[in-house]
N, C-alpha and C positions, 0 to 999 in steps of 0.2 A: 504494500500500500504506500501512495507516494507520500501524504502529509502524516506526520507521527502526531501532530497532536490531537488532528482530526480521531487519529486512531484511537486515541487514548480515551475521547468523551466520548467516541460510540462504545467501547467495550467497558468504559466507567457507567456509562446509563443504561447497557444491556447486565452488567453485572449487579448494579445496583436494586435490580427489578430482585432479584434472588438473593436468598440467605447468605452471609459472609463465608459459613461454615461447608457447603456447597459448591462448586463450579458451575455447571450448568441443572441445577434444581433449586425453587424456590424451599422453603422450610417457614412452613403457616400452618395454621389452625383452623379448621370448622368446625364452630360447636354448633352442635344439632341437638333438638329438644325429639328425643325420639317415642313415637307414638308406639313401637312395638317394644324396643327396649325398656318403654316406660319411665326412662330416666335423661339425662344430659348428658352428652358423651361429647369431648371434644376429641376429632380425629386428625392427626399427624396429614398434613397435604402435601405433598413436593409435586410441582409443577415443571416443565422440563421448560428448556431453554426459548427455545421456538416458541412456545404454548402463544403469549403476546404478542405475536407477530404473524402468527400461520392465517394460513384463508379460510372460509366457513367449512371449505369441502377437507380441509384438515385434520385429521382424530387420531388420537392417541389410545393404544392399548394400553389397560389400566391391571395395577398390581394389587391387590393386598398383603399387607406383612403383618401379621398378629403378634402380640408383646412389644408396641410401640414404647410400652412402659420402660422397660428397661433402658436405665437410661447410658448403660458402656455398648451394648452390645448392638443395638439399635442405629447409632450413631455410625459406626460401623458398616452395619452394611448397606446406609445411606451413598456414606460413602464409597462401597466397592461398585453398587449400582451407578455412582456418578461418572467414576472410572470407567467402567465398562462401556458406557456411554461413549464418554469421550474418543475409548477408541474403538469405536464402531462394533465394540463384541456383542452390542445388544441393541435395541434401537430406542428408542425415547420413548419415557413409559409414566402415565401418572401414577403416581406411587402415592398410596393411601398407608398411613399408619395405625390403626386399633389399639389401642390399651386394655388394660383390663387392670384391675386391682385387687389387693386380698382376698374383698368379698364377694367378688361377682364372678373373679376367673372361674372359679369351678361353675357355679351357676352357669355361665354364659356356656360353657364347653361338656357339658353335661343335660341327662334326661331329669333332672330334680325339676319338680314344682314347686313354685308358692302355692301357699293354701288358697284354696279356691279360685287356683287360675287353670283354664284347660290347657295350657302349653305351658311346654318344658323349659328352660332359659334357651338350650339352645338353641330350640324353636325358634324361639323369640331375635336370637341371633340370624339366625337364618334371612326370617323375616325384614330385620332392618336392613340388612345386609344387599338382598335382591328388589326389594319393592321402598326402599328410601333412600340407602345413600348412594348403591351403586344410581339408579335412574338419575338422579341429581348430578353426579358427576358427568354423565353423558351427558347433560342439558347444558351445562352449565360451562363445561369446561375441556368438551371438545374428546369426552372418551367415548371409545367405541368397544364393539360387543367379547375383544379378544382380552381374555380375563387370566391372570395369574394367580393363585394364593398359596400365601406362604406360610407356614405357622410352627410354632417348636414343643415338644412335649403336649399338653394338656392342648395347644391350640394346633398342632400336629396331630390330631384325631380331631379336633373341627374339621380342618380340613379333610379328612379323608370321610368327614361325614358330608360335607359340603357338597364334594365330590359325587357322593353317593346319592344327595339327593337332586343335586341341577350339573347331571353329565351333561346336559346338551349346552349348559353355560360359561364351562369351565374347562380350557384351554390347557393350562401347566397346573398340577397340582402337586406343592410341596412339603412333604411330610420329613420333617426334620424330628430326628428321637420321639415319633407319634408313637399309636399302637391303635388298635381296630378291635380288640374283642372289650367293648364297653358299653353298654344300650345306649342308643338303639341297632349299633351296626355288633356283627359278629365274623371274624376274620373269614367265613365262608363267603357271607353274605359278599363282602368287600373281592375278594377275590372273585365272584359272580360275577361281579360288576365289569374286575377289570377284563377279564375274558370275553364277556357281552358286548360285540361291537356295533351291534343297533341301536345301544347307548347312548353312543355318541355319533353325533352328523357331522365330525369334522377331527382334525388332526387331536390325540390327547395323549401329554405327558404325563406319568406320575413318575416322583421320586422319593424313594424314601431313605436317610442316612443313620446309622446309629455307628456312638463310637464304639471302641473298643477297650475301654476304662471297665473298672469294676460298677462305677454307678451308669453304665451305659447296656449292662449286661440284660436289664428287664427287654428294652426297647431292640437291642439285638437278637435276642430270642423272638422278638415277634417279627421282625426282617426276616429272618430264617425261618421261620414257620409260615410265611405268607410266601416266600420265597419256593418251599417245598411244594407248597401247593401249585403254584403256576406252573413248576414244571410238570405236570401232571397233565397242564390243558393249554387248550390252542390258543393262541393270543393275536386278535387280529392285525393285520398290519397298518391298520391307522392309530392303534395303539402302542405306545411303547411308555415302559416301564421298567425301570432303570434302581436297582436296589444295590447300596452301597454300606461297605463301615468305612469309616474316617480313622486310620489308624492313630492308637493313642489318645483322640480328641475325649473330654470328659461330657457331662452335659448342655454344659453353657458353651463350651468351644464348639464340638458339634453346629451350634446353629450355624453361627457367621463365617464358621470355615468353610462348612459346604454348599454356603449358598451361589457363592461366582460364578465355582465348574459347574454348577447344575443351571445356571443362567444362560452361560458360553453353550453350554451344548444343547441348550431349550433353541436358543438364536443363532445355531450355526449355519446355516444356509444365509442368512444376515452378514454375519460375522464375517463370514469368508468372500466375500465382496471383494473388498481393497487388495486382498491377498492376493486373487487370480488378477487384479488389473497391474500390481507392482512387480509383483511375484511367479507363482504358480503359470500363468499364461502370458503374461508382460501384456496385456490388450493396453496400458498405456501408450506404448510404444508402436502397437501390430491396427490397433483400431481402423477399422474403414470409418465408420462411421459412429464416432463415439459416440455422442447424448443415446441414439437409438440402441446400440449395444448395452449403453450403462442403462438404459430405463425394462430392457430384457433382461437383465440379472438380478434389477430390485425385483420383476415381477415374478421371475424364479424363483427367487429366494420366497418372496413370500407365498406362492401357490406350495413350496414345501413345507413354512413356518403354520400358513392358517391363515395369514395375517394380510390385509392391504397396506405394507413396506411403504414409508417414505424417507425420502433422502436424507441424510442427516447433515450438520453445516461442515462437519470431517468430511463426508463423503464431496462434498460441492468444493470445497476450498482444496482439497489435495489432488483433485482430479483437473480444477481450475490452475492450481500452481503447475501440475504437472507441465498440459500443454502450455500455457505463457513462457513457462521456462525453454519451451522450445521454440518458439517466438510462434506460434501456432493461437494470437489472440483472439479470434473469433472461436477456435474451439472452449477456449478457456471464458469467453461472453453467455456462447450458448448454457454451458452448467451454470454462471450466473443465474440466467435468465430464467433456467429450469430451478433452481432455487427460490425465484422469485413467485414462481408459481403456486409451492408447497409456503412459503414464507412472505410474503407481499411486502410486512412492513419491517425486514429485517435491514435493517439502513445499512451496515456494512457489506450487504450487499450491492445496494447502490453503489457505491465508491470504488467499489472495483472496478465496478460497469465503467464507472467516469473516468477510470485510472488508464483501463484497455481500450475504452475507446478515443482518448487522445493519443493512445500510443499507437494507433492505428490509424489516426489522422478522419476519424469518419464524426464529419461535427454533426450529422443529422441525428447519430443515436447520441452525440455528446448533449447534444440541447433537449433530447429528449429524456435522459436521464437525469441530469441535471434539475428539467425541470420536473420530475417525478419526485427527487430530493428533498426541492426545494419544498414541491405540496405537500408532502409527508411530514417533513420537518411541521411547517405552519399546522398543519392540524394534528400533532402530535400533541398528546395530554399523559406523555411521561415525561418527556423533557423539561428539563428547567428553560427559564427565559434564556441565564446564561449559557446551556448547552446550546439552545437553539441559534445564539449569536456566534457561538463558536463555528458552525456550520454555515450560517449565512457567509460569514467569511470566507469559509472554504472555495463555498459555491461563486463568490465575487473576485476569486484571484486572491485574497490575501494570505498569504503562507509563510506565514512569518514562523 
C-alpha cells in the first residue's frame, strides 16, 4: 500500500471495531431475557472481521462453544479460533459463547425437572438454543444454517444430545471428555444415530477426545465402548466420525488442546486452498484464468465442507500480492474487486484498487474508485471526523 498513514487509520478503525484481546473477532455481550430458559443469560459474541462491512447476501456459519465461563480456558480457544482464521485453516465463523454456572450446569445438561415444570432443563436448553438465540443471530447478524457445537465434559453430552435430537441442524458436533449413556440418550441409542444416514441431509462430523490421564479414564472408557460399537456397523459416507485420546492431556487440557486439529480437519477442503495455489499445484504461477479458477476451488471446497465458502481478506490480499508482484495488476484488481463483492464497505480494499490502478495508469477506474472512497468514507458512521479527514487527504493528493 502506497500511503503508510492512510494504512495505519484504516487498520486502526477496522481494529478498533473489535476486542483488543482479538485480531480479527469482536468480544461482546448479549444478554437475553430468555423465555424458555426462564432466566437472563448473557452470551459471549465474537463477530469476525468482515461481519461490518460484508453485503446482505453475506453469512457466516455460526459456532457454539459451551463453558464460556471458564475464564483460562475459554480465552484460549478464542484465540486458537482467531489464529486459525487468520491463516485460512478455517473460514470466518460467528462464535457464540454459553456459560453456565454452579447451579444451573447440571440442570441445563441434564433430564432433572423443576417441580411442576413439564420439561427437563435440558429441554429447556435445547429450546433456547434453536427457537431464540440461534434465529436471532441469523436475523440479526448475518449467520446462516451451517452450525458447529462445541462442549466439554457435562456440556460434551449436551452436545451429543443436541446432536441426537436436530441431526438435520447440526453440521460439526464436538464432544470433548463427553459421554452418552445419561437420560435421555443411551450409548446404543447415540450410536443408532451415528450409523443412520437418513438423519442427516447433509455432510456431518462428530468428534469425540478423551485424554489419557487417570481423571480422563471414565470418558475414555466411553470413547472405547462407542468406539467398539461402530465397528460392528456400517457408517454412511456422508458421515464421518472421528474418535481420538489426547495423549497425556488431563480434563481441562483435553478441551482446548483438541479443539484446533478437530477444527483444521472439520475445514480442510477450506484450509487447503492457498496451499495448492502457492504450493501443492503452484496455480499462482500456472493460472489461465485466475478469479475463475480461484472462485472453482472456494466452490469445491465448500460442496465438500457443506458450506457456501466465502473468500476470506488472506485469501484476497495474498492472491492480490501474489500477481502485482509480478507486475500482473489487473489480475491483482480483479481479486480486489471480487472482495468487494463479499465485503463492499471494506475500505482497505479500496486503496488498493486506487494504488493498482494509478500504477496502471487507467484514470477511468482511478476516479471511479476514488470516488466510491470518497462516498463510503462521507456516509460512514464508524469513522471518526478525524479518521475521515485523514482520508479526504489521501483522496486530494496530500501524502505527507
Amino acid at each position: 500500500m502506497k500511503n503508510a498513514l492512510l494504512t495505519w487509520v484504516l487498520f486502526f478503525v477496522l481494529s478498533s471495531l473489535q476486542a483488543q484481546n482479538y485480531s480479527l473477532y469482536s468480544n461482546e455481550q448479549i444478554i437475553l431475557d430468555s423465555k424458555h430458559l426462564q432466566e437472563t443469560i448473557t452470551v459471549n459474541l465474537h463477530l469476525p472481521e468482515t461481519q461490518p462491512y460484508s453485503a446482505p447476501s453475506t453469512s457466516y456459519p455460526i459456532t457454539v462453544i459451551f463453558d464460556s465461563q471458564h475464564e483460562r480456558t475459554y480465552p484460549l480457544i478464542i484465540s486458537s479460533i482467531d489464529l486459525l482464521t487468520s491463516e485460512t485453516q478455517m473460514p470466518e465463523s460467528i462464535i457464540l459463547g454459553i456459560p453456565f454456572n454452579f447451579q444451573n450446569r447440571r440442570y441445563f445438561t441434564s433430564s432433572q425437572k423443576k417441580i411442576n415444570d413439564t420439561l427437563s432443563g435440558i429441554e429447556r436448553m435445547e429450546l433456547f438454543l434453536f427457537e431464540e438465540l440461534l434465529p436471532m443471530i441469523k436475523t440479526q447478524y448475518k449467520g446462516n444454517d451451517y452450525l458447529t457445537l462445541v462442549g466439554h465434559s457435562r456440556t460434551g453430552f449436551l452436545v451429543n444430545y443436541l446432536a441426537f435430537q436436530r441431526p438435520n441442524q447440526v453440521n460439526n458436533a464436538i464432544s470433548l471428555s463427553g459421554f452418552f449413556d445419561d437420560k435421555p440418550l443411551t450409548i446404543d441409542t447415540f450410536s443408532g444415530l451415528l450409523t443412520d444416514g437418513s438423519k442427516f441431509p447433509h455432510r456431518f462430523n462428530y468428534y469425540f477426545t478423551a485424554g489419557t490421564t487417570l481423571e480422563e479414564s471414565t470418558y475414555l472408557t466411553e470413547m472405547k465402548s462407542l468406539d467398539s460399537l461402530l465397528k460392528t456397523r456400517s457408517i454412511p459416507d456422508h458421515i464421518k466420525i472421528d474418535l481420538q485420546e489426547t495423549p497425556n492431556a488431563n480434563h481441562i487440557s483435553n478441551y482446548w488442546v483438541s479443539l484446533p486439529s478437530i477444527l483444521m480437519d472439520a475445514f480442510s477442503p477450506y484450509n487447503s486452498i492457498l496451499d495448492r495455489w502457492f504450493h501443492e499445484e503452484g496455480k499462482a504461477e500456472n493460472a489461465k484464468q485466475p478469479i475463475q479458477e480461484f472462485k472453482l476451488d472456494l466452490a469445491k471446497a465448500g460442496a465438500e465442507v457443506g458450506l457456501g465458502l466465502n473468500p476470506s481478506v488472506t485469501h484476497i490480499f495474498s492472491l492480490a500480492s501474489q500477481f502485482a508482484g509480478d507486475q500482473d495488476y489487473k489480475t491483482a484488481m480483479d481479486f480486489f474487486e471480487m472482495g468487494l463483492d463479499f465485503y463492499p464497505d471494506y475500505l482497505d480494499f479500496h486503496i488498493e484498487l486506487i494504488s493498482y490502478a494509478q500504477e496502471i495508469g487507467d484514470q477511468e477506474k482511478l476516479a471511479r474508485y476514488k470516488a466510491e472512497l470518497m462516498e463510503k468514507t462521507q456516509g460512514s458512521t464508524r469513522l471518526s471526523e478525524a479518521e475521515k479527514e485523514e482520508i479526504y487527504k489521501y483522496l486530494n493528493g496530500d501524502r505527507d
